[in-house]
SELUMTI-294854 format. One record per residue: residue in three letters; y, z, x of N, C-alpha, C, O in turn. Coordinates in steps of 0.1 Angstrom, whole numbers, plus 5000, padded with zeros to 4 digits. Atoms other than C-alpha are relative to their C-alpha. Layout:
<recs>
ALAYZXYZXYZXYZX ...
</recs>
This chain:
<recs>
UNK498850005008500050005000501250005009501250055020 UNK499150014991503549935012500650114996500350184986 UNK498849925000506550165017500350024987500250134981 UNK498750005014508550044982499150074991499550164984 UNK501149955010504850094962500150184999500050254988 UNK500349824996504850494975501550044996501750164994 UNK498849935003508450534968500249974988501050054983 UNK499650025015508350364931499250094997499750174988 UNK500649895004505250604929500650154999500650224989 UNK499149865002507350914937501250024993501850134989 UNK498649995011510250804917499750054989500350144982 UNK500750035014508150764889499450134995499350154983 UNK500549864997506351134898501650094997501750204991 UNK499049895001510151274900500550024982500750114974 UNK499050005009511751144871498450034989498850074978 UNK500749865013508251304846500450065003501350104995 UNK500449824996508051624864501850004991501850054979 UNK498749975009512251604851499750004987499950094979 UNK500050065015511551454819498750104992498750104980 UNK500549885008508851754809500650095004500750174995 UNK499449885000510551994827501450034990501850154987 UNK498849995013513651964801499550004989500050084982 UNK500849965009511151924775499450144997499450204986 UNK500749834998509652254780501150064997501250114986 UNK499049895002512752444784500449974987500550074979 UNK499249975012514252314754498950044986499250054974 UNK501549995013510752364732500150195003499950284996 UNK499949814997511152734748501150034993500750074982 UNK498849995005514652764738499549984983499650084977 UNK500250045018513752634699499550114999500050194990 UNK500649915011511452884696500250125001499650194993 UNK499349904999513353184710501250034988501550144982 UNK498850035010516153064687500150044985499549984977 UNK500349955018516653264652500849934988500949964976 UNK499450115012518652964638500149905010500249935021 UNK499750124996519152594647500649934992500449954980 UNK499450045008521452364635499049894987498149814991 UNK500550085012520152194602498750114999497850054992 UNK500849915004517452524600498849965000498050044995 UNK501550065000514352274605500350065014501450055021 UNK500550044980512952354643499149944999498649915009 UNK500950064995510452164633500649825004500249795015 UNK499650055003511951864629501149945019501249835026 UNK499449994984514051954664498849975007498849885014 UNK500449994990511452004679498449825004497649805013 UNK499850145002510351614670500649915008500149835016 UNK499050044993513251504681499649995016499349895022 UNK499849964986513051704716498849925006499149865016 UNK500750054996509351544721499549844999498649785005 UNK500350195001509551144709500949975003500949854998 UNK498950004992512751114726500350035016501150105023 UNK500149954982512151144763501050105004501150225003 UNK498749884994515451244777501050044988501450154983 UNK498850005009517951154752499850124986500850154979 UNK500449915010516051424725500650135002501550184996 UNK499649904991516351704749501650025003502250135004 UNK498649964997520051634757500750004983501450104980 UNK500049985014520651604720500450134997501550194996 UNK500349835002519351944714500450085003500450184996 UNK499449934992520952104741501849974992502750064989 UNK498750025007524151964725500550034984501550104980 UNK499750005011524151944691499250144994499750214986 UNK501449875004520752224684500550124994500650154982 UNK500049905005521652554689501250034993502249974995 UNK499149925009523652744665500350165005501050224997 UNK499749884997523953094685499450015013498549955019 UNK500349984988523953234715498950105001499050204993 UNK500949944997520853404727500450175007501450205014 UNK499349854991521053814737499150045010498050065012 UNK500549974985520853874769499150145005499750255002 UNK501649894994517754134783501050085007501750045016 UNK499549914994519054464790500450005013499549985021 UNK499550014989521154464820500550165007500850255000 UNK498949854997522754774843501549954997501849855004 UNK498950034997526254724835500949945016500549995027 UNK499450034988528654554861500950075001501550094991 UNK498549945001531554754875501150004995501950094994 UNK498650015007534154574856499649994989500649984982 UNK500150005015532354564824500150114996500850134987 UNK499549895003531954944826501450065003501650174998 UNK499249975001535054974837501049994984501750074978 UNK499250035016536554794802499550084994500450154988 UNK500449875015534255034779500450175007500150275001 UNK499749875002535555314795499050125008499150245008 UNK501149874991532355474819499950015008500449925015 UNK500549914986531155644845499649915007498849835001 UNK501050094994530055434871499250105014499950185020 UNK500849934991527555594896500449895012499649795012 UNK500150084987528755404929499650065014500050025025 UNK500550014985526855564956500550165000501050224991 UNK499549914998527555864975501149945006501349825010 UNK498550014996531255974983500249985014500050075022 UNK499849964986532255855016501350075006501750085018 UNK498649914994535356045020500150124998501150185001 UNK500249874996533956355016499450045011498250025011 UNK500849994989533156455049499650125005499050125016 UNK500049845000532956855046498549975000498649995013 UNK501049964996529156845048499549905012498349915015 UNK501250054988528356615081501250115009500650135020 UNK499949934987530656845102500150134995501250174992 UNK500749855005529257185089498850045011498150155009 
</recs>
């Protein structure tokens, strides 16, 4: 086989591996999703799979209807700072009364 044959082969290997890997995520995404626009997922999720790419960017565009909630997090410094709490940052380094004791 020549050079071009092995390189249309791997093109052709990149651009599936892309074209399910966006399928997948957005078939994951549907079914996390507690509403979609027009309230069929089945229907989306039609779309996302007899539509190579153009389904998938679709859906990603037009689909969801809400944002997903985010998996418990620790607060970040400036978010606890807006509500107002305590932030545990470490020990104090400018207390220095117990290293020269």
């Amino acid at each position: 086989m020549s050079w071009q044959t092995w390189l249309l082969a791997l093109f052709i290997l990149v651009v599936a591996a892309v074209q399910y890997g966006l399928m997948f995520y957005c078939i994951r995404d549907l079914v996390k999703r507690p509403s979609v626009r027009g309230d069929n997922k089945v229907i989306w999720a039609f779309v996302i799979l007899t539509l190579p790419f153009l389904g998938a960017l679709i859906y990603q565009v037009m689909g969801p209807t809400s944002f997903l909630p985010r998996p418990n997090r620790p607060l970040t410094y400036a978010e606890a700072m807006r509500q107002g709490q305590a932030v545990d940052s470490g020990p104090d380094i400018t207390d220095n009364s117990e290293i020269f004791t």
